[in-house]
C-alpha positions as CSV (number, residue, x, y, z in Angstrom):
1,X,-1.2,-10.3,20.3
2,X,-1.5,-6.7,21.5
3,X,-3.4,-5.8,18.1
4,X,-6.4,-7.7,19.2
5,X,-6.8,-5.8,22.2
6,X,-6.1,-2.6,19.7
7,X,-9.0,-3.4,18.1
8,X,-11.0,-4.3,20.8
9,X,-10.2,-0.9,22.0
10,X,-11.0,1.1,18.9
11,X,-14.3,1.9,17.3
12,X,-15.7,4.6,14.7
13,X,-15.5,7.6,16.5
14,X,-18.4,10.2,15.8
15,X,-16.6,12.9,18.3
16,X,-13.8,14.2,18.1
17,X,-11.8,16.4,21.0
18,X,-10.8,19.1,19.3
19,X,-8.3,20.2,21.5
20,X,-6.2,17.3,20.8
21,X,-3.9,17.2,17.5
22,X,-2.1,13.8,16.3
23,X,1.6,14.5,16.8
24,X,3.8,15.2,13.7
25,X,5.8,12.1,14.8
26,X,2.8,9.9,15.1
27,X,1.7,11.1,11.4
28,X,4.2,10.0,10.0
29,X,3.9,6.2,11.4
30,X,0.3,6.3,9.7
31,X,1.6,7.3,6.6
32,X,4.5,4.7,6.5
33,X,1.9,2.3,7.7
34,X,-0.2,2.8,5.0
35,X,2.5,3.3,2.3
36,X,3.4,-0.6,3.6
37,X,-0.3,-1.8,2.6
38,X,-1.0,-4.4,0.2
39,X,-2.1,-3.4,-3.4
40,X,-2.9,-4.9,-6.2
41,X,0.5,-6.2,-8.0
42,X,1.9,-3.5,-5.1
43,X,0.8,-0.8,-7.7
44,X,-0.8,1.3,-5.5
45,X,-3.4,2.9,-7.4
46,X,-4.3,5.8,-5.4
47,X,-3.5,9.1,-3.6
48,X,-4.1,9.7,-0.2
49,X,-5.0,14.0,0.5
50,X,-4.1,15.2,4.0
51,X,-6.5,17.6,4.0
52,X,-5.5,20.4,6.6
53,X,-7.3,23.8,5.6
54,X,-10.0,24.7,7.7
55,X,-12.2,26.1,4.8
56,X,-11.4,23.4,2.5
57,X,-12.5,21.2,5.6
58,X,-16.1,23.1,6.1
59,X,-17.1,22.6,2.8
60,X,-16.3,19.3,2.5
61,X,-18.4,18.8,5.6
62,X,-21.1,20.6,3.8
63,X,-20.5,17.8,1.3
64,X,-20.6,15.0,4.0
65,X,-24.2,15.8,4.9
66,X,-23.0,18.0,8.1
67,X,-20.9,15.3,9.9
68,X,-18.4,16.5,12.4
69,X,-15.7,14.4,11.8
70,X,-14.7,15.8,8.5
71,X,-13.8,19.6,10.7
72,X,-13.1,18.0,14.2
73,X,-10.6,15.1,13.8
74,X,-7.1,16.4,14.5
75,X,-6.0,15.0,10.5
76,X,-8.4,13.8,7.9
77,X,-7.2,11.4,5.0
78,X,-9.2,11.2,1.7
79,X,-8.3,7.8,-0.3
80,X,-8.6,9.2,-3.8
81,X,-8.3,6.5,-6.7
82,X,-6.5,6.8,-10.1
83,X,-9.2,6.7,-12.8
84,X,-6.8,5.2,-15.2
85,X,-3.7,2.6,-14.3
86,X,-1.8,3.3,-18.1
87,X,1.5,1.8,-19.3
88,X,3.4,5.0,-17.8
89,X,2.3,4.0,-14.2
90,X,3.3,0.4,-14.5
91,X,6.6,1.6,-16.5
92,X,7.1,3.6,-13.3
93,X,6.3,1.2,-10.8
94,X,8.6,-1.8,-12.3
95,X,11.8,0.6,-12.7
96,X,10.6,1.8,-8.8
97,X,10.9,-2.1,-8.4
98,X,13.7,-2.4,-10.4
99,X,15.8,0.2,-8.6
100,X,14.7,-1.0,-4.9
101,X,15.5,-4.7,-5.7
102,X,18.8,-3.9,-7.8
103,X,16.9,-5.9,-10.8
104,X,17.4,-5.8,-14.5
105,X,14.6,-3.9,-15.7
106,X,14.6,-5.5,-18.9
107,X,14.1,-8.8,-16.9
108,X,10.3,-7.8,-15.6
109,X,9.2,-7.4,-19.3
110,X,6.7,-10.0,-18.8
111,X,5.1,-9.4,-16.1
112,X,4.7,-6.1,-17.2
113,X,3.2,-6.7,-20.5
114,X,1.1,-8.9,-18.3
115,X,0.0,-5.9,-15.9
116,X,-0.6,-3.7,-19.2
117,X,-2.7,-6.5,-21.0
118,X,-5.4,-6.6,-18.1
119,X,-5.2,-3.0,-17.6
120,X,-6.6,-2.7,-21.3
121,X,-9.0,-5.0,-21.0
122,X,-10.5,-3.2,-18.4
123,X,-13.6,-1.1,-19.1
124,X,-13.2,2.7,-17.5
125,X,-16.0,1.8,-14.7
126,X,-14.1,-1.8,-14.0
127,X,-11.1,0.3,-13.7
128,X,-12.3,2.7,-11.3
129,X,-14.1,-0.2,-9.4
130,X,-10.9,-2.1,-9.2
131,X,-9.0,1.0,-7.8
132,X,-11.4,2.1,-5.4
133,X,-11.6,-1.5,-3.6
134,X,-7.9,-0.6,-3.3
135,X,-7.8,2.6,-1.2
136,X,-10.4,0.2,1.1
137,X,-7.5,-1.9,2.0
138,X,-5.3,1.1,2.3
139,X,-8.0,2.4,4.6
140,X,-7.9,-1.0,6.6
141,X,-4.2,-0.3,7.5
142,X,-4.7,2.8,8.2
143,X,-7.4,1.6,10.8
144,X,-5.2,-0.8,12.9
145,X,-2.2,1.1,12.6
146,X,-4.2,4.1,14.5
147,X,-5.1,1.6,17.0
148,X,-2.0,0.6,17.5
149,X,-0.6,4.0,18.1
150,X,-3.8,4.7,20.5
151,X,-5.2,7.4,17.8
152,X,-8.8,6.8,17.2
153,X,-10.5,7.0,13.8
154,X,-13.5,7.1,12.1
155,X,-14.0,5.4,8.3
156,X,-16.5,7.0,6.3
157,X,-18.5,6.5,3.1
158,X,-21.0,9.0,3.5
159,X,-20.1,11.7,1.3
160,X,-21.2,13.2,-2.2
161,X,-18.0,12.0,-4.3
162,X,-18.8,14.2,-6.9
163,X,-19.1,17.0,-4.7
164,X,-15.6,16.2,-3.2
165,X,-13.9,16.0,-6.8
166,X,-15.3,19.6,-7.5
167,X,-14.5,20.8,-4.7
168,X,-10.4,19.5,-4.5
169,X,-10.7,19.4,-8.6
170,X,-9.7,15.7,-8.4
171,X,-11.1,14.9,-11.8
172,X,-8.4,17.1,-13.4
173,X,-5.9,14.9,-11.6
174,X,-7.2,12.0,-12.9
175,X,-8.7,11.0,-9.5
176,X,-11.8,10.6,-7.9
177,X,-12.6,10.4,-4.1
178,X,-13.4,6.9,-2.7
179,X,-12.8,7.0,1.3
180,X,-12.1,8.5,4.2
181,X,-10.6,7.9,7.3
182,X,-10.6,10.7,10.1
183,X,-8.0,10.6,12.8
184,X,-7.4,12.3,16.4
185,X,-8.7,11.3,19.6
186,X,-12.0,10.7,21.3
187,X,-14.3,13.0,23.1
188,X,-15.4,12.2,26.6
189,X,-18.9,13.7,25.3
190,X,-19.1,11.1,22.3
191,X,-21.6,8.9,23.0
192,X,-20.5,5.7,21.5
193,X,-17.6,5.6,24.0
194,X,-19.8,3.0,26.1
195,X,-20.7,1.2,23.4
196,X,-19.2,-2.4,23.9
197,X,-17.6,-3.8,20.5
198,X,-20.6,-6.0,18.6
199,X,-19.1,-8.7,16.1
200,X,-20.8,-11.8,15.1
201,X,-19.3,-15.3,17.0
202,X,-16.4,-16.9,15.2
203,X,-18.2,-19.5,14.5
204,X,-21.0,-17.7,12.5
205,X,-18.2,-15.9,10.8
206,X,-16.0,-18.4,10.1
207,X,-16.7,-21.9,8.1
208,X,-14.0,-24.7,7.6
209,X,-14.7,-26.7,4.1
């Protein structure tokens, strides 16, 4: 499996070179990558923001406590999560289904009143918990597909969210920043390109009941 040596190969770059840009061609493969990710009854609840303005970039860094990655990494992607999953969106994403799979739409009533009854049940903070674990598997996707592709990456948490939604006015949108996964290529200078990969043994990992 040439993925396992992918991700042997990749680790979370702190430096980026600069120099280097992701190709146009080679964006696009992440973004159909992670458009293919699994979600929740493949609702997607999120937004991903390519975030290419160089000022916009700074002060996000300001907002990531100073970290390089946010300005040097050739692309950076911000997983922003929907603060609210209402009828409309699974309306939209059952005639989206509907459409794809030449399907009756009156046909996925059910399951929609399904989706829709344990949307409503949901308080607003288990809603936003339960969309925000999503971009993290959008994230995941985004991570081997880079390493498949030979683009390095870096996923970060450490950022003031609240900052970030100021800053990109993601409340208004009814989003709110989650995650964020920096891609480009590796500098020579970073020192973590030594580093050998450290996972725990299978067998700690792993237990067979």
């Amino acid at each position: 499996m040439n993925i396992i040596d992918n991700l042997k190969w990749r680790y979370a770059t702190k430096k980026f070179d600069t120099t280097k840009k992701v190709s146009a061609e080679n964006l696009e493969l992440l973004k159909e990558a992670v458009n293919l990710s699994a979600s929740s009854y493949g609702l997607q609840p999120f937004k991903i923001l390519i975030i290419e303005n160089p000022e916009i970039r700074e002060k996000l860094r300001a907002a990531a406590w100073g970290q390089p990655q946010i300005t040097d990494s050739s692309h950076l992607l911000l997983f922003c999560n929907y603060l609210e999953v209402g009828p409309e969106k699974v309306d939209g994403y059952l005639k989206l289904r509907a459409d794809i799979n030449n399907l009756k739409l009156e046909d996925s009533k059910d399951y929609g009143d399904m989706m829709k009854s344990l949307m409503v049940a949901l308080t607003p903070e288990q809603m936003e918990v339960w969309t925000s674990k999503q971009t993290y598997i959008a994230l995941g996707t985004l991570l081997a597909a880079a390493a498949e592709l030979k683009i390095d990456s870096c996923p970060m948490e450490g950022f003031d969210k609240v900052e970030f939604n100021k800053i990109l006015g993601l409340n208004e949108k009814g989003l709110s920043a989650s995650v964020i996964g920096a891609v480009g290529y590796r500098s020579q200078d970073d020192p973590y390109v030594v580093f050998k990969k450290v996972r725990k043994p299978l067998a700690e990992l792993f237990e067979t009941i």
